[in-house]
C-alpha positions as semicolon CSV with decimal commas, in nm:
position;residue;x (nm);y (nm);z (nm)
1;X;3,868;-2,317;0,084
2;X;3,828;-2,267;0,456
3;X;3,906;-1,892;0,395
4;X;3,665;-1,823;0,068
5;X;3,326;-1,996;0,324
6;X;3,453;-1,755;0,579
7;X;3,485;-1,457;0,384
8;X;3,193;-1,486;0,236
9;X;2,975;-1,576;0,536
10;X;3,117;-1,226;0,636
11;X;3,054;-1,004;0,361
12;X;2,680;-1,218;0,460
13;X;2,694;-1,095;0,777
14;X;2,766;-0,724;0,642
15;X;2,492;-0,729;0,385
16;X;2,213;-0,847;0,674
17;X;2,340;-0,571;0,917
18;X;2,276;-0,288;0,645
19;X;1,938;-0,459;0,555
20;X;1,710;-0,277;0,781
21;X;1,312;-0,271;0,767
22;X;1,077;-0,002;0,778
23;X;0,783;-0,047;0,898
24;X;0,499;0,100;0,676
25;X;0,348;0,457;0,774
26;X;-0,034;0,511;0,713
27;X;-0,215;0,842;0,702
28;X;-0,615;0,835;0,769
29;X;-0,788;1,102;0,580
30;X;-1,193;1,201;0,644
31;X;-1,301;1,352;0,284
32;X;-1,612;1,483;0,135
33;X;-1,607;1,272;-0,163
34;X;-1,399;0,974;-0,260
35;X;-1,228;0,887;-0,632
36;X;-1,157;0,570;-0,753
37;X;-1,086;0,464;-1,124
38;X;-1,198;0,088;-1,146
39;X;-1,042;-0,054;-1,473
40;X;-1,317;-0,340;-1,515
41;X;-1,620;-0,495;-1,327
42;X;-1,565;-0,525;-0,930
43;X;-1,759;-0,463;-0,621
44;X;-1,638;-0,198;-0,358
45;X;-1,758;-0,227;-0,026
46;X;-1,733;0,127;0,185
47;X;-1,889;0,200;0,482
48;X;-2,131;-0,132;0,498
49;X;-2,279;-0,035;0,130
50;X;-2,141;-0,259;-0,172
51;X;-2,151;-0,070;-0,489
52;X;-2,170;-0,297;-0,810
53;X;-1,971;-0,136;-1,065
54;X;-2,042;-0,346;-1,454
55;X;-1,767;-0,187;-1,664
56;X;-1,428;0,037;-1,666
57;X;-1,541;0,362;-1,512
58;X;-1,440;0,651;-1,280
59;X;-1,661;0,598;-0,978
60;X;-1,692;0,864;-0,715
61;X;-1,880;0,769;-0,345
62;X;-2,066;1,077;-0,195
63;X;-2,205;0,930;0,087
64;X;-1,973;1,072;0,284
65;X;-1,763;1,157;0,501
66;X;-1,544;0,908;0,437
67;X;-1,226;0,747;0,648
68;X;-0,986;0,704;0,369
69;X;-0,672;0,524;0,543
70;X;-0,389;0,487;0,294
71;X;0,025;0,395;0,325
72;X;0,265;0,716;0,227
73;X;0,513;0,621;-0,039
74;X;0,885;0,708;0,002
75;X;0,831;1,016;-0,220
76;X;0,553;1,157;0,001
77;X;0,802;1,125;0,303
């Protein structure tokens, strides 16, 4: 029994070590116009303006520029 708990505390012990974390990367973008599809009634705040939006719509802000900061998925890497 003694050897199963320590075997298995070291295959444990394995597993953390690979485990590593990646800390998220962000990209800021400034764009001319910003996109958003909104799939049902919300309020977006941008910039200090709230925009009421009443139903499922595309909704593009052109009071820009804009500072867009978003993370980069693993396939934009």
């Amino acid at each position: 029994m003694r050897f199963s708990t320590a075997a298995v505390a070291g295959f444990a012990a394995v597993a953390l070590a690979q485990n590593t974390t990646v800390a998220p990367v962000y990209v800021t973008d400034v764009v001319t116009a910003f996109t958003t599809y909104c799939p049902s009634s919300t309020q977006l705040t941008h910039n200090g303006v709230t925009y009421t939006i009443t139903s499922a719509t595309t909704f593009t802000i052109t009071d820009c520029p804009c500072t867009v900061t978003r993370p980069v998925t693993s396939s934009q890497h």
